[in-house]
N, C-alpha and C positions, 0 to 999 in steps of 0.2 A: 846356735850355741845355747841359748835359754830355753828353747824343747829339750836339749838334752839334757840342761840341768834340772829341770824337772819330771825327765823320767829316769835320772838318778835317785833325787827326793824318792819318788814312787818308789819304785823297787824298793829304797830302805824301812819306809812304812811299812811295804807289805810282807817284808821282813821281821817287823817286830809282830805285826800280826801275827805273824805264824810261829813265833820263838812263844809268845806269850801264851797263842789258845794252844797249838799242838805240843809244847814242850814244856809247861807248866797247867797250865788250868785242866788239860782233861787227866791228868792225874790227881793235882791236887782235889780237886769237887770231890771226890770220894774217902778222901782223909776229914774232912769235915765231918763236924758234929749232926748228927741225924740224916744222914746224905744214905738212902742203901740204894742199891744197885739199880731197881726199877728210876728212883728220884735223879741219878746221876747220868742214868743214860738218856733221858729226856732232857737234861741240862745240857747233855754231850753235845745232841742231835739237833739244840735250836742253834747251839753254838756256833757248830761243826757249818749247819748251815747257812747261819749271815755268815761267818767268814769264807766260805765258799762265794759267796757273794762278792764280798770283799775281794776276794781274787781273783775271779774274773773281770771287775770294772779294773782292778788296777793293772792287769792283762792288755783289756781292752783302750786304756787310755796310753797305755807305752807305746801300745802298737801305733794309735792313732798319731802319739807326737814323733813317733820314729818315723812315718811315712811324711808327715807335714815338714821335718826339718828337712829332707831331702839329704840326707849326709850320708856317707857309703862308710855304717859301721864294717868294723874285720869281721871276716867270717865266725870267726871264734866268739866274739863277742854276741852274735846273732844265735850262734850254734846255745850257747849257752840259754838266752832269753826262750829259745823256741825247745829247747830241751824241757823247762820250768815251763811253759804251756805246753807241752804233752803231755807230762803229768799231771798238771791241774784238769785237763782234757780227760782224762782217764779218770783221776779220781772221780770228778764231775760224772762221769757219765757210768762208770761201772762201780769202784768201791765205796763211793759216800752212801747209795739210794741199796748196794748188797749189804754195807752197814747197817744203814737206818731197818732196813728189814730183819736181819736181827735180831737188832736191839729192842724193836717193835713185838718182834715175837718171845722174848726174854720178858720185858714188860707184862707181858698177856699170861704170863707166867708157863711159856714152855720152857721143857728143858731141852738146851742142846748139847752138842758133840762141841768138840775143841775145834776152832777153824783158824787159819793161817790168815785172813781177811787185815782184822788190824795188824798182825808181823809187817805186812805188805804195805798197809798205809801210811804207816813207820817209816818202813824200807825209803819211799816213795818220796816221802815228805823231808824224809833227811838229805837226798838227792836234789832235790826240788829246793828246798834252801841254798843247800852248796852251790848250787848252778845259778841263783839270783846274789848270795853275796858276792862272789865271783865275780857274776856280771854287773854286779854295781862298783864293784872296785874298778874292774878294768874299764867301763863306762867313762867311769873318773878318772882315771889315769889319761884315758884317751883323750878324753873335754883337757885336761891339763897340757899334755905335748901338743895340740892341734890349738891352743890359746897362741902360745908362742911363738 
């Protein structure tokens, strides 16, 4: 029961992580004073990158205390957790580093065409929340009915 309750903890951390840097900060940075486009997207991308970070250790510790408590979450509840690592999986491996490339080339002062890339990371990221708040509620609910 105490692995579970701390990979509720987790998920809600890596929760505000992700409400704070994807749903506030990488907008806000460019409403600041002296921030243009090159200085912001470099804020973006070391950003973008610890909390990448950040979710995969808090990924990888869920997982480890979900296998160590030996408990037979519902399908549903897994469905959910392994839903939010596909997408972090993806991001990770295809849109963060097409991002950074980019933004790197934007930097260097090309011009590009319009691309769907961040629409997508958006998309992705708003899923990938839904599916870990989700999963930390029903997490919770379930550590509660299996208490009693």
């Amino acid at each position: 029961m105490k692995k579970k309750k701390y990979s509720i903890t987790i998920t809600f951390i890596w929760v505000g992580f992700i409400g704070a840097i994807s749903f506030m900060e990488a907008w806000l940075k460019f409403r600041a004073p002296g921030i243009d486009t090159a200085l912001g997207l470099g804020i973006g991308q070391l950003v973008f990158s610890a909390l990448n970070k950040v979710e995969i250790t808090s990924a990888i510790v869920i997982l480890v205390l979900s296998v160590a408590s030996k408990e037979k979450n519902s399908l549903r509840l897994q469905g959910l957790f392994y839903t939010a690592v596909a997408i972090l999986v993806l991001q990770s491996a295809w849109l963060l580093p097409a991002l950074d490339e980019r933004a790197n080339l934007i930097r260097e002062g090309v011009v590009l065409g319009k691309s769907k890339l961040h629409l997508w990371y958006v998309l992705v990221e708003i899923i990938k929340i839904t599916c870990l708040i989700l999963f930390g509620f029903r997490s919770f609910k379930y550590l509660n009915k299996n208490k009693q």
